[in-house]
N, C-alpha and C positions, 0 to 999 in steps of 0.2 A: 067847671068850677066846683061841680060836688063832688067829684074826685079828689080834685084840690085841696078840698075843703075835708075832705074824709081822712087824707093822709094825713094833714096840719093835726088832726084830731087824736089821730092814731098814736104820733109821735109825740105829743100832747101826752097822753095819758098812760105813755109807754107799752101800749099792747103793739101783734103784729097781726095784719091782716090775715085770713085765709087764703090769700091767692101766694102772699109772701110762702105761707109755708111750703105749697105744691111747689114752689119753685125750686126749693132748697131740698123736698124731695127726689125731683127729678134729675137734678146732678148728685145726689147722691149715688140714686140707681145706676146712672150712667157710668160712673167710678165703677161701680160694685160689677156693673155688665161686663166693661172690661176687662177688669179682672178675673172675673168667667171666662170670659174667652180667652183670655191669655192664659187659664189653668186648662180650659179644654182642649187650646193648640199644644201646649205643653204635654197635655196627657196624649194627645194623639201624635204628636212626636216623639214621645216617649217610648209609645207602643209599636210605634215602627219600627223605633229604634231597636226593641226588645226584641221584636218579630225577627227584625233583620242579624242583627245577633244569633239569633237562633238557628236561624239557614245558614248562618255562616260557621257555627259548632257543629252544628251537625255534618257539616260537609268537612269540616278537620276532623272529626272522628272516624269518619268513614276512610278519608281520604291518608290517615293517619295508618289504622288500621290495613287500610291495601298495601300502603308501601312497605309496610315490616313486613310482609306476606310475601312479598314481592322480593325479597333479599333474598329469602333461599329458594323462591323457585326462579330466579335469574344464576344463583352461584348454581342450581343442579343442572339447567338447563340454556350454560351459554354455550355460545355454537363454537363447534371445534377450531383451533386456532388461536382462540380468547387468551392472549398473555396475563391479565389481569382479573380474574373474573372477578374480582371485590370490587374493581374499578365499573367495571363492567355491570354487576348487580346493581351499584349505587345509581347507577344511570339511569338503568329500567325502573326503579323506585321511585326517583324523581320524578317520571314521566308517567309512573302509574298515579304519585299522588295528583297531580296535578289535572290528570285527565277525571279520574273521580270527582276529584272537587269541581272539576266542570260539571260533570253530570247533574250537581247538583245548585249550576248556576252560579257559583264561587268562585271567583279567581286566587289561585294561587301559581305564584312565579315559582318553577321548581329549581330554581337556582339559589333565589336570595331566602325562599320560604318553609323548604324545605333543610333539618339538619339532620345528623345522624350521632351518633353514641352508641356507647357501648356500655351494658348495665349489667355489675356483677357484683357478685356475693361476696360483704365481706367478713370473714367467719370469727374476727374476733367481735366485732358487736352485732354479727347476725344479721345485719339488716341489706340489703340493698341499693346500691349509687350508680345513677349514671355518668360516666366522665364522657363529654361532650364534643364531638370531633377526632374520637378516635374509631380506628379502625384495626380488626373488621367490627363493623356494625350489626346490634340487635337490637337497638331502638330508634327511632325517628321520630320527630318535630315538626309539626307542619304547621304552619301560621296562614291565618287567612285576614287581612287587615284591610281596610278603607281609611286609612291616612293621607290620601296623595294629595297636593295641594291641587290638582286638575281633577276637578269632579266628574270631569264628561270620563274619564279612564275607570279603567275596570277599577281598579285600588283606589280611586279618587274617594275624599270624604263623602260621606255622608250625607245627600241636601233634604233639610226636613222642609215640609208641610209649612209652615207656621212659623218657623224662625224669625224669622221678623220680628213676631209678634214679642217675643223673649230676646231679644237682640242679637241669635246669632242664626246663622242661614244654615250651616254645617253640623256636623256631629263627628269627633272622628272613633272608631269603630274595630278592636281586634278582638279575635279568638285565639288560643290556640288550642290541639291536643298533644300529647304522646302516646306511642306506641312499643309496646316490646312484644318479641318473640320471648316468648318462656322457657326457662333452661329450661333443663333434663337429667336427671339423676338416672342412669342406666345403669343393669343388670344383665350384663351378656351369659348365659347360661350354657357351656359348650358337654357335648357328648362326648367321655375319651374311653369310651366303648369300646372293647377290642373288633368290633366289627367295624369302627371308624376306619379299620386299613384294608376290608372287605376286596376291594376294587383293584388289589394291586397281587393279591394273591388268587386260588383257587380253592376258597370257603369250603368246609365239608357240606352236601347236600342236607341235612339237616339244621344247616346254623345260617344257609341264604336261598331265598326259595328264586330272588332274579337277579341275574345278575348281568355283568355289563357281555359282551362279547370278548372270544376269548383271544384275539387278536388285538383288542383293547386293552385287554388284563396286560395282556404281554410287554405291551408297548410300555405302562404304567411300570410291568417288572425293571423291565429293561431301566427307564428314569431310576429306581432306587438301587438296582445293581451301581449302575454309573454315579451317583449321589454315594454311597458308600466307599466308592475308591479314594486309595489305593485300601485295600483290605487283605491280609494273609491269605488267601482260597488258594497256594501253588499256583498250575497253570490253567485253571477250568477259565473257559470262557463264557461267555453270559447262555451261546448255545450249549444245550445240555450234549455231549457227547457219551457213547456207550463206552465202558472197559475194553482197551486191549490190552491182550498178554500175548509176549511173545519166548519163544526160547527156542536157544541154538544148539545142539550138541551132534558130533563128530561131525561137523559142517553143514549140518543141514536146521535151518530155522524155520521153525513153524510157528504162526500169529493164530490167537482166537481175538474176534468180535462177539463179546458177550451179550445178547439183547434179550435175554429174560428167557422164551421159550427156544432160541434161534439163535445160530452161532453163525460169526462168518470165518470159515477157514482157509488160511493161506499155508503154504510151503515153498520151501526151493525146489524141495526135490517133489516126485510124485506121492501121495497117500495111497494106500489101499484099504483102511478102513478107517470111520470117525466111530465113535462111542461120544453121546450125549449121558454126561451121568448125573441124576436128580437123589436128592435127601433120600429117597428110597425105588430103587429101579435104573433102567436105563435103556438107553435104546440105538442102537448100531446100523451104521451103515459101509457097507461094502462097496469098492469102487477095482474098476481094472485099470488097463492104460498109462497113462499120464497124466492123470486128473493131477493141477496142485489147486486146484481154487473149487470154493463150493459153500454154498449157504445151506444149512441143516437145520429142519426143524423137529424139534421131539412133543412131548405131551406135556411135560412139567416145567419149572423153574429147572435150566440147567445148570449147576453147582460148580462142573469141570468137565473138562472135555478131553477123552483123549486119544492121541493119533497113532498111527502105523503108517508111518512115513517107510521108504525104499532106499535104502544105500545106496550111494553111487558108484559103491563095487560089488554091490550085489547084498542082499538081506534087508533085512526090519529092520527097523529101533520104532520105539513107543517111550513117545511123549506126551506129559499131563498137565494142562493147563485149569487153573483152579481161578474160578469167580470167590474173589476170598475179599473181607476189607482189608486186610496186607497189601493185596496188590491193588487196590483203589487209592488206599493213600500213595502206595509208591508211585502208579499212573499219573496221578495227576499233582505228585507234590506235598499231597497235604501232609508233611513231615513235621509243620510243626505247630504248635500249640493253636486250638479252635482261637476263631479271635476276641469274643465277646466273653463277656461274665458268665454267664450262662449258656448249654449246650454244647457238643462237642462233637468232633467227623464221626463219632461210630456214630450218634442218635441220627446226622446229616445222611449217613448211605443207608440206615433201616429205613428212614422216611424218603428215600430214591426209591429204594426195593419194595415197597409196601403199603405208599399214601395212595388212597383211594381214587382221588382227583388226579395226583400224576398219571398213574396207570390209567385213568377214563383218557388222558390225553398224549397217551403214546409216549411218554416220558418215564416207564417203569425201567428201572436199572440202568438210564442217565445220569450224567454227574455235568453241573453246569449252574452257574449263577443265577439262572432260570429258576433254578432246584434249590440254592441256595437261599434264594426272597421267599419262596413258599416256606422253605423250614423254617426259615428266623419269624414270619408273618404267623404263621399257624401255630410256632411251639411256644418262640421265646420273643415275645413283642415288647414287653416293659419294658419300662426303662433299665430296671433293675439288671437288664437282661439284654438288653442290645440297647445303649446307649444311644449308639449312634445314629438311631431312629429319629431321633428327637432336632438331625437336622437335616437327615432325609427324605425324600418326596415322596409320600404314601396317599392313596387315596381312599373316600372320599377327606378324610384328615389336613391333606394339605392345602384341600380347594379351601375348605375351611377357615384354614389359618392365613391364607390369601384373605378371606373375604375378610375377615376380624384386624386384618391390617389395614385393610382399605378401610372400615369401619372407624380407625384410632386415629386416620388420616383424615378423613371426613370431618369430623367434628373436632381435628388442630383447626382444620381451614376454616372452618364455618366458625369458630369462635364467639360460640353462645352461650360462652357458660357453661356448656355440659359437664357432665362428671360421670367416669367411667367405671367401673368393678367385673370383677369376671369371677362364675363360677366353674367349675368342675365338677360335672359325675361320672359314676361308674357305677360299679357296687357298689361302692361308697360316695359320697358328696362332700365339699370344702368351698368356703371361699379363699379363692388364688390372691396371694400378697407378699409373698417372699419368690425371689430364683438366686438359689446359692448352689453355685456350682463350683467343681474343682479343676474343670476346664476353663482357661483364663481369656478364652476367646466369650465363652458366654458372660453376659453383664449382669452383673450383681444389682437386683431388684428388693428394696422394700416398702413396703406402703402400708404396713400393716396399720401405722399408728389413722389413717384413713384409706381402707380399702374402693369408696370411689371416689376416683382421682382425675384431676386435669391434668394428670404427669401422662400423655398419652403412649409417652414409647416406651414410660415402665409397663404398662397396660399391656399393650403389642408385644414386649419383650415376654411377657410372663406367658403368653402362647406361642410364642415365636419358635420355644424351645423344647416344646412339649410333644405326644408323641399319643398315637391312639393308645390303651391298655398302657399308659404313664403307669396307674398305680394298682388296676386291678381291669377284670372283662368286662364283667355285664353292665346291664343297663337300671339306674333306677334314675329315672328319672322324677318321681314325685321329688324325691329328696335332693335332687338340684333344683328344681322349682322351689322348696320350702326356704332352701338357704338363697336363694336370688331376691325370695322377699325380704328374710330376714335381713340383708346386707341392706336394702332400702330400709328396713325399719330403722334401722341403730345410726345410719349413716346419712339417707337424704336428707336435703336441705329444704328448710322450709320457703314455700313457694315459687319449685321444682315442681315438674313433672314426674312423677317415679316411671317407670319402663322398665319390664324383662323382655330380652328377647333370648325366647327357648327355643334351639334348633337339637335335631337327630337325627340320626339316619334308619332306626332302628324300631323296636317296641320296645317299650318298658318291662320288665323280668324278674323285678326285685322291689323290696323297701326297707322302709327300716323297720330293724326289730322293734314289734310293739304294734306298728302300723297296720291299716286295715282301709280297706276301699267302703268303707263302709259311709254313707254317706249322710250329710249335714241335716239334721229336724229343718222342715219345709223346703225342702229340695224338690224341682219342678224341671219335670224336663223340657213343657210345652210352655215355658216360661223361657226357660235359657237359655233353650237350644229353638225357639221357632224362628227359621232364617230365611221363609217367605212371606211371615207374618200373618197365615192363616191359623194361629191360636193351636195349632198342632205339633208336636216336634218335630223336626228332620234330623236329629241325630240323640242316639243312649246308647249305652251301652253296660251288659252285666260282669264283663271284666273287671274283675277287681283292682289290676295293677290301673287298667285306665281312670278308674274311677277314684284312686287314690289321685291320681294327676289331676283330674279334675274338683275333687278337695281342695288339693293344696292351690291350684287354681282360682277358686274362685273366694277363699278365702285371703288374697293379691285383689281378687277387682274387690272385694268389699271393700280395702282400705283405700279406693281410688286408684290404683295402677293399672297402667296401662299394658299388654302382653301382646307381643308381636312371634310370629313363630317361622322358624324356617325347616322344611323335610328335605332330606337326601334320600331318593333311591325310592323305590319301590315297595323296598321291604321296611320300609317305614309307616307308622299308625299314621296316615293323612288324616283320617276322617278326626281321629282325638286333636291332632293338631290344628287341624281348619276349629273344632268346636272351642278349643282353648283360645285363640285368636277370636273368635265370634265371642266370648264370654269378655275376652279382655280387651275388647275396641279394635284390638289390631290388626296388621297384615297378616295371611297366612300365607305363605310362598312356597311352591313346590319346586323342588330341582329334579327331574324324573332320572329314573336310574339308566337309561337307556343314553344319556349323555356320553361324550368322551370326555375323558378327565380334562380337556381343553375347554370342551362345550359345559361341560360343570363349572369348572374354575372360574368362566366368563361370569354365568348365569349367576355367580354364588358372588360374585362382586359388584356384579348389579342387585343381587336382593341385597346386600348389605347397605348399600348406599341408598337405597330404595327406602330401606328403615332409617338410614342417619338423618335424610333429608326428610321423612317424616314429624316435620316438627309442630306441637301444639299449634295452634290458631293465635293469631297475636292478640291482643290485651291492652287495651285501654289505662295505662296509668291514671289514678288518682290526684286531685291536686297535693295530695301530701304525697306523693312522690310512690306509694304503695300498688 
């Protein structure tokens, strides 16, 4: 009743009790509690969410990044038989992404999840686009998604914590990334070095200190004799044969075999004396009997020779046979006009009679196509001067020109974007970007208006045709180095790779006027060159010409590029070329000189593709597509 009585009071006088108000507290809190909790399930679903997200980016990044990686080393390295190898690449891509993304506890379907594209430059707004499903591919899209309506599967949504508490059980849940492989703005740098054809002739010992074997040399001659047919020579054949002269009078004929110090003599009838006669002197020999045959040797160069033959009714006659160049052209034909621009049969039989190397190999006062590769190789190599070099097989020159095709062919197929330019040294240095010729079998090349180019077979074509000593001998090579950058400077594309690769066979022997090996304020050798990382150098050098190389060197990696380098032969600087590649990130490749022009040409197609396929590390696209 005093309850009763209390309340009747209360509502009476319009107050509200104490107890009333705790009550009205208490469901307040109770509101307010849940809604804690339902922002604390929410936050902690959230953050799973977040979490899980997160494992699921990071795994298409990765997994993103493998696959583009994974293109060209399945196009360099699919197994023989492969009709398709872009087919073939895309496959292993697929399977590397997917297996990545496992590693990292993500599923991704490498069928539906994985795409591919192709991302290139486009030069009137500069910038770069992928176009989506074409081929061949240098970019890839990997998706990692938790959408599936079956949450127990790997893709299945997302099941939070807490759902409930916010009304829904699920979350659905994608990443993605992109990948590209990074074009390449390349700078091939070639040597047209008149020792470029070193290998196919017999060098003076002062201009090759090793050289191949001289059965190899041969062999090489032999390919450019045969490459050069059909050519004017009369009837000399690739064997160098000696001069015969012969002559018949009142019936009796008698032949000399001229071989420099040693004659071989024939007659019909008997001889009874030979006379060997030289520039000054001479030396006789007396025979009785019947002799008609005999090999004679004297002290000097024999000039003419001559006999005391026996009539066949009794008496002498004396006949003179004369080592003359009259009778070498008549012997062998060459009646008529030498066949090249430059040089002619009289300069071809002093260099028979006279060249230090023929004579070292038993070829002095030979005439023979043998003799003929050494003359045109040693005297008159230019173009200017034997034209016809430039689509004849000379080496190390033509292994070259094999590898620089396989190189333009490389990077048709890979179709990354690259972009190609080529320089030339010698004496002199240029960038190569016209071939105009007046022979209508070679193709008319120009690129000038962009010397590097994705026109790959105007590229290949502009060496295709070229020839060791094209334009002059020696070697500079800093100033083919200086113009490989230069062509990068003026030409590459922005967010390109730049790349030279500088190959020789040779040392460097020249620069340019003005030039000096003198080297750059804060230059460290136990900086650039320490290549076991004990703070020491392993390689300097106080040659100026090298040290010019290595200027023009390393003022290319200052501006970020990359240099790869390839040596022919022996008698090429390694040690500068291994230091120039260690300065500029890249491969150094030797091809030793000890090779056959077969085992070169191979080696020299594999370092080339060695370098194509060396391509940047792939790269992460941006969400704005950068």
């Amino acid at each position: 009743m005093r309850n009763l009585r209390h309340l009747v009071n209360s509502e009476s006088t319009g107050h509200v009790s104490d107890d009333s108000r705790q009550g009205s507290v208490l469901i307040l809190t109770c509101l307010c509690l849940m809604g804690l909790l339902a922002a604390a399930a929410l936050s902690v679903d959230v953050g799973y969410i977040q979490v899980q997200k997160s494992r699921m980016q990071n795994a298409v990044d990765a997994a993103a990044l493998a696959a583009a990686q994974e293109i060209t080393n399945a196009v360099r390295n699919a197994p023989a038989g492969t009709t398709d190898p872009t087919a073939y690449a895309l496959g292993q891509a697929r399977t590397t992404a997917a297996y990545v993304a496992g590693l990292g506890g993500i599923y991704v379907d490498p069928n539906a999840d994985v795409t591919f594209g192709q991302r290139q430059y486009n030069a009137s707004t500069k910038t770069w686009a992928t176009t989506w499903n074409k081929s061949p591919a240098n970019t890839v899209k990997v998706i990692a998604r938790r959408t599936g309506t079956d949450a127990t599967k790997q893709d299945g949504k997302l099941k939070l914590f807490f759902g409930g508490a916010i009304g829904t059980t699920f979350a659905n849940v994608k990443t993605e990334a992109t990948a590209f492989v990074q074009a390449r703005d390349i700078a091939v740098v070639h040597d047209f070095s008149r020792s470029m054809n070193f290998d196919s002739h017999f060098p003076l010992n002062s201009e090759q200190t090793t050289r191949m074997a001289d059965s190899q040399v041969v062999a090489n001659m032999q390919l450019l004799w045969n490459d050069l047919q059909p050519v004017s020579a009369g009837n000399m054949t690739f064997t160098p044969q000696y001069l015969t002269v012969s002559n018949t009078a009142n019936g009796a004929t008698t032949t000399c075999k001229f071989m420099y110090t040693s004659c071989y003599v024939t007659t019909t009838t008997s001889f009874s004396k030979i006379v060997l006669n030289y520039s000054s002197g001479s030396t006789t020999f007396n025979y009785t009997g019947t002799t008609k045959t005999a090999t004679v040797t004297g002290t000097k160069d024999v000039t003419s020779v001559t006999v005391t033959t026996n009539k066949s009714g009794g008496g002498t006659q004396t006949q003179t046979l004369t080592d003359s160049d009259a009778n070498v052209l008549s012997a062998f034909s060459l009646t008529g006009s030498y066949p090249y621009p430059d040089g002619s049969w009289s300069e071809f039989i002093t260099h028979c009679r006279s060249d230090e190397q023929m004579i070292a190999r038993g070829y002095r006062e030979s005439y023979g196509g043998l003799c003929m590769v050494n003359y045109i190789l040693r005297s008159n190599s230019s173009y200017s001067q034997t034209p016809a070099l430039s689509t004849a097989r000379h080496y190390p020159f033509s292994a070259i020109k094999s590898g620089h095709s396989q190189l333009c062919s490389f990077l048709q197929t890979l179709s990354f974007d690259d972009r190609l330019g080529m320089v030339s040294y010698d004496t002199n240095h240029r960038i190569e970007t016209i071939l105009n010729s007046s022979d209508p079998t070679v193709p008319s090349v120009n690129i000038s208006s962009n010397p590097l180019s994705d026109n790959f077979t105007a590229v290949n074509n502009l060496m295709k045709y070229k020839q060791a000593n094209y334009y002059s001998p020696s070697t500079n090579m800093g100033g083919g180095l200086g113009d490989g950058t230069k062509l990068l400077d003026n030409y590459s594309r922005a967010g390109t790779q730049p790349t030279i690769l500088l190959m020789t066979d040779g040392n460097s022997n020249v620069m340019d006027s003005g030039a000096s090996g003198t080297l750059p304020t804060g230059w460290d050798w136990n900086v650039l060159f320490d290549f076991d990382g004990d703070g020491v150098k392993d390689y300097s050098t106080s040659d100026s010409q090298a040290r010019y190389v290595l200027k023009q060197a390393k003022a290319a990696v200052d501006k970020g590029y990359v240099i790869h380098t390839i040596c022919v032969g022996a008698d090429a600087d390694t040690d500068l070329l291994k230091a120039v590649a260690w300065m500029g990130g890249g491969l150094a490749i030797v091809v030793p000189a000890t090779s056959s022009s077969a085992e070169m040409e191979a080696q020299l197609l594999v370092a080339f593709q060695q370098i194509a396929s060396m391509v940047p590390p792939a790269k992460l696209l941006n969400n704005d597509g950068t």
